[in-house]
mmCIF file of the C-alpha atoms, coordinates in Angstrom:
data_MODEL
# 
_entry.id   MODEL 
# 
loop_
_atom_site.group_PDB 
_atom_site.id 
_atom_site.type_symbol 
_atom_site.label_atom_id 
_atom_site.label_alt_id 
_atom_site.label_comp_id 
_atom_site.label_asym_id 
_atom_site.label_entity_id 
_atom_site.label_seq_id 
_atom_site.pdbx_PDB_ins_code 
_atom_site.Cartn_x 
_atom_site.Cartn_y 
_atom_site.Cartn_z 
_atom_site.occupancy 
_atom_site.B_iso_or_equiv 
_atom_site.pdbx_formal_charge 
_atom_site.auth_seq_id 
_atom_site.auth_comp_id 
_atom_site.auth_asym_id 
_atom_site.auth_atom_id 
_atom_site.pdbx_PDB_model_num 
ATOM 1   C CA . UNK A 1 1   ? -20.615 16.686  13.322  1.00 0.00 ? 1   UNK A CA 1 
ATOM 2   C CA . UNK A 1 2   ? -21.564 17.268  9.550   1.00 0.00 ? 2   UNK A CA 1 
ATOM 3   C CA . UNK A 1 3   ? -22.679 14.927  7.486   1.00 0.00 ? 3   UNK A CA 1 
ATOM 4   C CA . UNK A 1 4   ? -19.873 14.022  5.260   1.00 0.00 ? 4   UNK A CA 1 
ATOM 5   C CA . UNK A 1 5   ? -17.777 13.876  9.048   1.00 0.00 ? 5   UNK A CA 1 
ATOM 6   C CA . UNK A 1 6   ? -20.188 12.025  10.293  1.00 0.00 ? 6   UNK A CA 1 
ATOM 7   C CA . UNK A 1 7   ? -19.865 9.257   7.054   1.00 0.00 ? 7   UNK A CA 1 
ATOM 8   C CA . UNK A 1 8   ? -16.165 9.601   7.305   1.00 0.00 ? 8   UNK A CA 1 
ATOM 9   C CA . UNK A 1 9   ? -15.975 8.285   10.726  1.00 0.00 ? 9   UNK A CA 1 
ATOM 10  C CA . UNK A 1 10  ? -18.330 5.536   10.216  1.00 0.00 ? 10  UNK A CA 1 
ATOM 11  C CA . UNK A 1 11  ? -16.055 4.369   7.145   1.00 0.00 ? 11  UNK A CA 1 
ATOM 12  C CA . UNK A 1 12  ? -13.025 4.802   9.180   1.00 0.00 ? 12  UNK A CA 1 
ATOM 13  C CA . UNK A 1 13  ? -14.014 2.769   12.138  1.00 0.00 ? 13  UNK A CA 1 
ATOM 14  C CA . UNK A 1 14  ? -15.360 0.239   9.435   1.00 0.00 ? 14  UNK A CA 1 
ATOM 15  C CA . UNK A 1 15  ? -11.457 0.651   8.467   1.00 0.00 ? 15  UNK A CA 1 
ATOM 16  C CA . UNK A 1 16  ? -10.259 -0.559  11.903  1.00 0.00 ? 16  UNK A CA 1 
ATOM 17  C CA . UNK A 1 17  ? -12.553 -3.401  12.058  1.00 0.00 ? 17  UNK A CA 1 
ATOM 18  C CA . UNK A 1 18  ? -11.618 -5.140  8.952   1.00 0.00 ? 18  UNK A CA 1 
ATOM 19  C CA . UNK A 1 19  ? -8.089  -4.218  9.468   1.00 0.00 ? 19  UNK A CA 1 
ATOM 20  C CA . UNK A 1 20  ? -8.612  -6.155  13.234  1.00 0.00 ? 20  UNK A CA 1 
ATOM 21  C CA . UNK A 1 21  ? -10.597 -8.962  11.523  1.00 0.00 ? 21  UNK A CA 1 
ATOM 22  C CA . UNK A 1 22  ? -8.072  -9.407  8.729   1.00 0.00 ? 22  UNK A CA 1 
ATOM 23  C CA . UNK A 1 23  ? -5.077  -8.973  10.972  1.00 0.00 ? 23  UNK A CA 1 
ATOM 24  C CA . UNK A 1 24  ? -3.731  -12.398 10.112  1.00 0.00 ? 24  UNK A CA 1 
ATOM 25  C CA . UNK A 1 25  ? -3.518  -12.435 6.605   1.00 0.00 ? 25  UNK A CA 1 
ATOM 26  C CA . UNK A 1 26  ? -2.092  -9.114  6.677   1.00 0.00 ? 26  UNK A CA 1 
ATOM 27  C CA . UNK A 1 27  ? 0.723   -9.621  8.842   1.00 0.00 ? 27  UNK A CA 1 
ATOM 28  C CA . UNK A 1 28  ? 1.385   -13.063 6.299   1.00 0.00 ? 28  UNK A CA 1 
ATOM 29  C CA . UNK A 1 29  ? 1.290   -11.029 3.448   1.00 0.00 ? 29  UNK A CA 1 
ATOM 30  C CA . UNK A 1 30  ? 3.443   -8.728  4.833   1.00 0.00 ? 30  UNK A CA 1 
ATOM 31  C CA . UNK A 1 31  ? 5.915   -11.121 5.985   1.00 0.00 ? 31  UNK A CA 1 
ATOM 32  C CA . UNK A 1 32  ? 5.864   -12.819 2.462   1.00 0.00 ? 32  UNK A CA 1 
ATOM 33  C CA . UNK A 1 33  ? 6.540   -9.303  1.044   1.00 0.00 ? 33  UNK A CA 1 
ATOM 34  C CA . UNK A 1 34  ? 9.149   -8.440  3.222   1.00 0.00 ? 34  UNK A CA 1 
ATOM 35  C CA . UNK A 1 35  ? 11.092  -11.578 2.199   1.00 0.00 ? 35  UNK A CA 1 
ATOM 36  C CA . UNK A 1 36  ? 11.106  -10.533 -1.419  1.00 0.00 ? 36  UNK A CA 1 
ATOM 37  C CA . UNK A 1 37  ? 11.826  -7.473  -0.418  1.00 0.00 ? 37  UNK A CA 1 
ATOM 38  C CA . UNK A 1 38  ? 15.557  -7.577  -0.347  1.00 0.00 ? 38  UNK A CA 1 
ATOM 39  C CA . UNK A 1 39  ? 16.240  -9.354  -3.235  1.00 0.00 ? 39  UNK A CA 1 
ATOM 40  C CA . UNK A 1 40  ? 13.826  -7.156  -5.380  1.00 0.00 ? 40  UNK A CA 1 
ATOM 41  C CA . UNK A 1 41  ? 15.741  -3.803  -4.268  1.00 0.00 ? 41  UNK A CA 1 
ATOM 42  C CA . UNK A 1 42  ? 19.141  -6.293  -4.845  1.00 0.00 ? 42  UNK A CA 1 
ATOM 43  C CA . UNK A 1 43  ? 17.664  -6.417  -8.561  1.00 0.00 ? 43  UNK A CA 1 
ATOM 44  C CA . UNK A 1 44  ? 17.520  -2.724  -9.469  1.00 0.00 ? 44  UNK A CA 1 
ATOM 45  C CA . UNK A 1 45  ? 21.152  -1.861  -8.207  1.00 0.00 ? 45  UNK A CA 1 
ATOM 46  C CA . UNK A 1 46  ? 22.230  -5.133  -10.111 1.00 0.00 ? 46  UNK A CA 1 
ATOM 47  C CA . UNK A 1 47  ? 20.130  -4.025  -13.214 1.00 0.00 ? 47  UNK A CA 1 
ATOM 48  C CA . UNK A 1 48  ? 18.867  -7.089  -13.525 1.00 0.00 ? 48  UNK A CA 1 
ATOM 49  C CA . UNK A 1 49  ? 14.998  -7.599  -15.179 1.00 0.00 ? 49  UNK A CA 1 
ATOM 50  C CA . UNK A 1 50  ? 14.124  -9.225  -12.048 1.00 0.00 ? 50  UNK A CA 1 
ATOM 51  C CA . UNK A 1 51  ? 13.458  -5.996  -10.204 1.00 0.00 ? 51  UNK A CA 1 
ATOM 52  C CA . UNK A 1 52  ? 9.903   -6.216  -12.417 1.00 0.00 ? 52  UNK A CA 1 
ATOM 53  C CA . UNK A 1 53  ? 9.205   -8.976  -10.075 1.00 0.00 ? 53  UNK A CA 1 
ATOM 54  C CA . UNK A 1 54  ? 8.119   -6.441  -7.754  1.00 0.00 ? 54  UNK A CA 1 
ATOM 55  C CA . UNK A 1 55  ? 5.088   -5.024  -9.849  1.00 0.00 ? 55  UNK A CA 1 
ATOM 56  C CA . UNK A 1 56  ? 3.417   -8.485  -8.916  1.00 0.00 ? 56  UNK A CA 1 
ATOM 57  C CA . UNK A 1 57  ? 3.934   -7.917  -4.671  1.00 0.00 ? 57  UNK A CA 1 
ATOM 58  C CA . UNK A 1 58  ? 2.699   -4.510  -5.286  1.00 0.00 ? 58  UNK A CA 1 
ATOM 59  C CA . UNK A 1 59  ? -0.381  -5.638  -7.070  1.00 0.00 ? 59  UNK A CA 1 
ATOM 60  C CA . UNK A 1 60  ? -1.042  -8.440  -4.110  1.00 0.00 ? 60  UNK A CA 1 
ATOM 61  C CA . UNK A 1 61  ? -0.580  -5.619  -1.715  1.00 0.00 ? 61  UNK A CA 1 
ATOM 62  C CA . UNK A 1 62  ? -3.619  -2.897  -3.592  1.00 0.00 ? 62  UNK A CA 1 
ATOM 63  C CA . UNK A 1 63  ? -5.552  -5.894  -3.980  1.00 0.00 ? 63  UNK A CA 1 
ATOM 64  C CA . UNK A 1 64  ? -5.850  -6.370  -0.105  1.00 0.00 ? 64  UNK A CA 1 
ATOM 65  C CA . UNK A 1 65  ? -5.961  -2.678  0.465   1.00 0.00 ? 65  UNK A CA 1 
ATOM 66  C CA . UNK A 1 66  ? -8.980  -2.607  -1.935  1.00 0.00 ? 66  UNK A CA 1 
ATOM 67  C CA . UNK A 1 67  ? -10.787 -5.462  -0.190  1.00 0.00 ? 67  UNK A CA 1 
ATOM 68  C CA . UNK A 1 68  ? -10.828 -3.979  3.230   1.00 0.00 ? 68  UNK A CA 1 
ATOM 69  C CA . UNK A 1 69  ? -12.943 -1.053  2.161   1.00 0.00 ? 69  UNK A CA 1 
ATOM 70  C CA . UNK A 1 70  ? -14.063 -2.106  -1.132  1.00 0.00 ? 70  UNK A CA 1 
ATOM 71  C CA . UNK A 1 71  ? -16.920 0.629   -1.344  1.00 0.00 ? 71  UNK A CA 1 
ATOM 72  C CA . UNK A 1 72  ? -14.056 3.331   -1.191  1.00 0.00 ? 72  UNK A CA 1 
ATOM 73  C CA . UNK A 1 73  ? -11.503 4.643   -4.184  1.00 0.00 ? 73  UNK A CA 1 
ATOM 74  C CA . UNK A 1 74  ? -7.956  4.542   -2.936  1.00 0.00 ? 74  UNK A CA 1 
ATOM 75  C CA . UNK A 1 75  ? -6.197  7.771   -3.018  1.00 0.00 ? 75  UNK A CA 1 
ATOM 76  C CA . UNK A 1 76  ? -5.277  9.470   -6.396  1.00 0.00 ? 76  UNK A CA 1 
ATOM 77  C CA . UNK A 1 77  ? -2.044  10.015  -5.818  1.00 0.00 ? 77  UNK A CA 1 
ATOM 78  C CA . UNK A 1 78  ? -1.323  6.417   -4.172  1.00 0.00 ? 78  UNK A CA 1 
ATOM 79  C CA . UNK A 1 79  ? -3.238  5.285   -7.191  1.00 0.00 ? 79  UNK A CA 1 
ATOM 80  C CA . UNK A 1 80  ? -1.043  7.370   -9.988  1.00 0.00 ? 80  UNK A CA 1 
ATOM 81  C CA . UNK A 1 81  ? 2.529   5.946   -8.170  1.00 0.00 ? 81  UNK A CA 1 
ATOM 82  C CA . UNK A 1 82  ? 1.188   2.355   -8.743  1.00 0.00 ? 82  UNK A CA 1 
ATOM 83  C CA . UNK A 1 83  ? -0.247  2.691   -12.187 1.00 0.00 ? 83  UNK A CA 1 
ATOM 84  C CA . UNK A 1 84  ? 3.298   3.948   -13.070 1.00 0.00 ? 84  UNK A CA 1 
ATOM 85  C CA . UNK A 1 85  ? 4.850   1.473   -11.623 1.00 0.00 ? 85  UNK A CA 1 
ATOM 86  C CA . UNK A 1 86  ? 2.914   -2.014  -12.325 1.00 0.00 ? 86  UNK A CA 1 
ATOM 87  C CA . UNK A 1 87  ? 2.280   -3.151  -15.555 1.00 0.00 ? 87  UNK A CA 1 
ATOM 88  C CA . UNK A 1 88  ? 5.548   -3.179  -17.328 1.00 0.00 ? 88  UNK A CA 1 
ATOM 89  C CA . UNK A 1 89  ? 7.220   -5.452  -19.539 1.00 0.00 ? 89  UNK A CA 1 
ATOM 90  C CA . UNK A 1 90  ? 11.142  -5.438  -19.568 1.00 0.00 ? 90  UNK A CA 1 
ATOM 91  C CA . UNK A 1 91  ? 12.535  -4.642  -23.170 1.00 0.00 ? 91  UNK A CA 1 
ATOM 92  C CA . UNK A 1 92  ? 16.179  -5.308  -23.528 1.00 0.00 ? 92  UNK A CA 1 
ATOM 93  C CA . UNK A 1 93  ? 16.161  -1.366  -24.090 1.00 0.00 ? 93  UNK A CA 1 
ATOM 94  C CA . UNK A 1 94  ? 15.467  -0.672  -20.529 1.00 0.00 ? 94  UNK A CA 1 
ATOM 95  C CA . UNK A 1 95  ? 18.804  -1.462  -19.697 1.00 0.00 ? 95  UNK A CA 1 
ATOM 96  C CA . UNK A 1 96  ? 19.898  2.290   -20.814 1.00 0.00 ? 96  UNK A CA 1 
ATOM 97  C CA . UNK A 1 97  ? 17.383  4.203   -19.591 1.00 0.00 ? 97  UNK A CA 1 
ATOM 98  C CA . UNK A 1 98  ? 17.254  1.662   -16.010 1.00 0.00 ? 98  UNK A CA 1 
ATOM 99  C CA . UNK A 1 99  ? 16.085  4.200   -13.921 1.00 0.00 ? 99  UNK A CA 1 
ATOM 100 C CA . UNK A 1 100 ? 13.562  5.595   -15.751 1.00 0.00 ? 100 UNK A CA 1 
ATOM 101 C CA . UNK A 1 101 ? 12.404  2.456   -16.415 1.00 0.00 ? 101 UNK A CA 1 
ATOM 102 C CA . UNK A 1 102 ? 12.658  0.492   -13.191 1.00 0.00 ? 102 UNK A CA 1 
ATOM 103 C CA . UNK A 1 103 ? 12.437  3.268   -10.473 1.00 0.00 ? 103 UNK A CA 1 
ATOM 104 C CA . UNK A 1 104 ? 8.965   4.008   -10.224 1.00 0.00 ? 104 UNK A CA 1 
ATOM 105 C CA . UNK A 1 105 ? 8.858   0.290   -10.015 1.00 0.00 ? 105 UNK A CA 1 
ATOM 106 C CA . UNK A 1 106 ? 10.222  0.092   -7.069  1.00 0.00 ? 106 UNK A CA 1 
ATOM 107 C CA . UNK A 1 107 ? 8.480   3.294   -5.843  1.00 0.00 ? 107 UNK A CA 1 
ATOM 108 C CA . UNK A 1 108 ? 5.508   1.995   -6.084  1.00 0.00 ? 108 UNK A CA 1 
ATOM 109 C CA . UNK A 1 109 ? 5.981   -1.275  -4.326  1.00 0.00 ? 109 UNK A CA 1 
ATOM 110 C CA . UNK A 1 110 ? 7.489   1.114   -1.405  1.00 0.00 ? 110 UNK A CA 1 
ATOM 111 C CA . UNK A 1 111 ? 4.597   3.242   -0.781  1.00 0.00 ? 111 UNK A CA 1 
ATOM 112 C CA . UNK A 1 112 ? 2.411   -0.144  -0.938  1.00 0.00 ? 112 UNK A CA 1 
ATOM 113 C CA . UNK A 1 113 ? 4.641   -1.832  1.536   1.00 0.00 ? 113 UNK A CA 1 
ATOM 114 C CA . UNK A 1 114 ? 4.474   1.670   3.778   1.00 0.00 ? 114 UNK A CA 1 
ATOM 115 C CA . UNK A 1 115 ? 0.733   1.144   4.005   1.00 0.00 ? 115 UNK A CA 1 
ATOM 116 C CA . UNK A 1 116 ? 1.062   -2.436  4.488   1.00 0.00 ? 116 UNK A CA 1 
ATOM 117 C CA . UNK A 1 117 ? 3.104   -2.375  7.876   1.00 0.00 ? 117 UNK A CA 1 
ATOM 118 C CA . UNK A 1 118 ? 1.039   0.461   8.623   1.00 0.00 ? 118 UNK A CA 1 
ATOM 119 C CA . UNK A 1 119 ? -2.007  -1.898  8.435   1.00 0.00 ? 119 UNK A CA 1 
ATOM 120 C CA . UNK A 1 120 ? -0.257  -4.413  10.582  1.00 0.00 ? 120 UNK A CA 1 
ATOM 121 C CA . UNK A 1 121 ? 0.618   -2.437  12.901  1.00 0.00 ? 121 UNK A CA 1 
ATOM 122 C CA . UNK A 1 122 ? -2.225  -0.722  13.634  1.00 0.00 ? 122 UNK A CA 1 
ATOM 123 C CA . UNK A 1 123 ? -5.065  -4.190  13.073  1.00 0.00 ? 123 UNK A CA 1 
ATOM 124 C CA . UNK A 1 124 ? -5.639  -3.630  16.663  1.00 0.00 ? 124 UNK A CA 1 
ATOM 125 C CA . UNK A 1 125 ? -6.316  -0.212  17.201  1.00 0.00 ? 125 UNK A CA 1 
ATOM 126 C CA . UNK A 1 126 ? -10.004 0.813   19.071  1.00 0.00 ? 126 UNK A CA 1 
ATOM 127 C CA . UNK A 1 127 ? -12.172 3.062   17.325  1.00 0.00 ? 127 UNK A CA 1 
ATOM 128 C CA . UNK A 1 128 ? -11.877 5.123   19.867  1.00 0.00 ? 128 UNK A CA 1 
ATOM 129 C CA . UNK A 1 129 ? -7.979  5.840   18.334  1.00 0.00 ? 129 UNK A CA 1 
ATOM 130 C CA . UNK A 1 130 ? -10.150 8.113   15.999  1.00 0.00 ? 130 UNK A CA 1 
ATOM 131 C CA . UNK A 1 131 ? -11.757 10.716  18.281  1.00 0.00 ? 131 UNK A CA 1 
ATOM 132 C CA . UNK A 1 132 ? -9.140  13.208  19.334  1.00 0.00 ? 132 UNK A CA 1 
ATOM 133 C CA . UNK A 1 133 ? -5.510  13.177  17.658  1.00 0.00 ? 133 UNK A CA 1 
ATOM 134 C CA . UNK A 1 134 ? -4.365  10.604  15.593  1.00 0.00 ? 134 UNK A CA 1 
ATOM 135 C CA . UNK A 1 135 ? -0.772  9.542   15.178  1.00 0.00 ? 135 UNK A CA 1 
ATOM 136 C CA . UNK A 1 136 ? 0.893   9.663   11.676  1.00 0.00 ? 136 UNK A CA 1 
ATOM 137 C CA . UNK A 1 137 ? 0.439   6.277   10.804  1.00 0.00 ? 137 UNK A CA 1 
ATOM 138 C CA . UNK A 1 138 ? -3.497  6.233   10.897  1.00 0.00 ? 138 UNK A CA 1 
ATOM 139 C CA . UNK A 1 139 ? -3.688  10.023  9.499   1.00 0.00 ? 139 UNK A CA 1 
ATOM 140 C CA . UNK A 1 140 ? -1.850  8.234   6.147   1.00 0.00 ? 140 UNK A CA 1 
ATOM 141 C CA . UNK A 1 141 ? -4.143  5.670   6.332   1.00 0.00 ? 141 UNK A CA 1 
ATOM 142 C CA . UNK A 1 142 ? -7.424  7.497   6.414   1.00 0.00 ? 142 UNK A CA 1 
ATOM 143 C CA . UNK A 1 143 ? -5.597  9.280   3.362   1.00 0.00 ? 143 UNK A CA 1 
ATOM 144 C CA . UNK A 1 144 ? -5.353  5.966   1.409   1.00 0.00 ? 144 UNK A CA 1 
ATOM 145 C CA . UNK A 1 145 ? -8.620  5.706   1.594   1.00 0.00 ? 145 UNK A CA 1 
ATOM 146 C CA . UNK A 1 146 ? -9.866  9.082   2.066   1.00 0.00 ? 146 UNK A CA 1 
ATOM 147 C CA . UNK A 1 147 ? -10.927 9.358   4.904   1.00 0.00 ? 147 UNK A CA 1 
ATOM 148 C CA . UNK A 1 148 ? -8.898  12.416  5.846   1.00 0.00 ? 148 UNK A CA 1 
# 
């Protein structure tokens, strides 16, 4: 193995242990994002302001992603979806342009969530899940981080 494999894999296994040791507060946050789920996606077809709501779950959700592997910078792209869609004030002007305004909103908080129940559902994979092919969910997250 190269080098740079050879520090990939280390940071990836490093992945699956804090994912196993943080398993819990995962699967809470998760469960306490799922519940506002609904009502945040019932926002932005009722064009109501509360769909910027969501920018605040999606925040909670990169903040946990950062803190397993705080050493590593998420991935760009992951990174470019959530700047575009957290930090935004509503402006009674949104209200004609709603989908440009509130749709990467809600795309970001959807690609956070995606790596979220990822997370849960893989907090108790073995290392050994890394040697030989790995199933989509833990290619996309060695991407978020990457790894891959």
């Amino acid at each position: 193995m190269k080098p740079e494999e050879t520090e990939r894999f280390k940071n990836a296994a490093k992945l699956l242990r804090n994912l196993k040791e943080n398993r819990s507060q995962l699967k809470q946050l998760l469960d306490s994002i799922s519940a506002l789920e609904e009502d945040g996606v019932y926002r932005f077809y009722h064009q109501s302001f509360k769909v910027y709501r969501l920018q605040d779950d999606t925040e909670k959700m990169v903040s946990a992603f950062r803190g397993l592997l705080p050493d590593r910078e998420l991935n760009e792209w992951f990174l470019k979806l959530v700047k575009e869609g957290t930090g935004k004030q509503f402006v009674l002007k949104d209200n004609n342009r709603w989908l440009e305004a509130t749709r990467p909103i809600v795309e970001a908080f959807f690609h956070a969530k995606y790596f979220l129940e990822i997370m849960a559902r893989h907090s108790d994979l073995p290392e050994s899940s890394l040697s030989g092919p790995l199933d989509s969910g833990l290619a996309a997250l060695l991407y978020l981080y990457n790894l891959r």
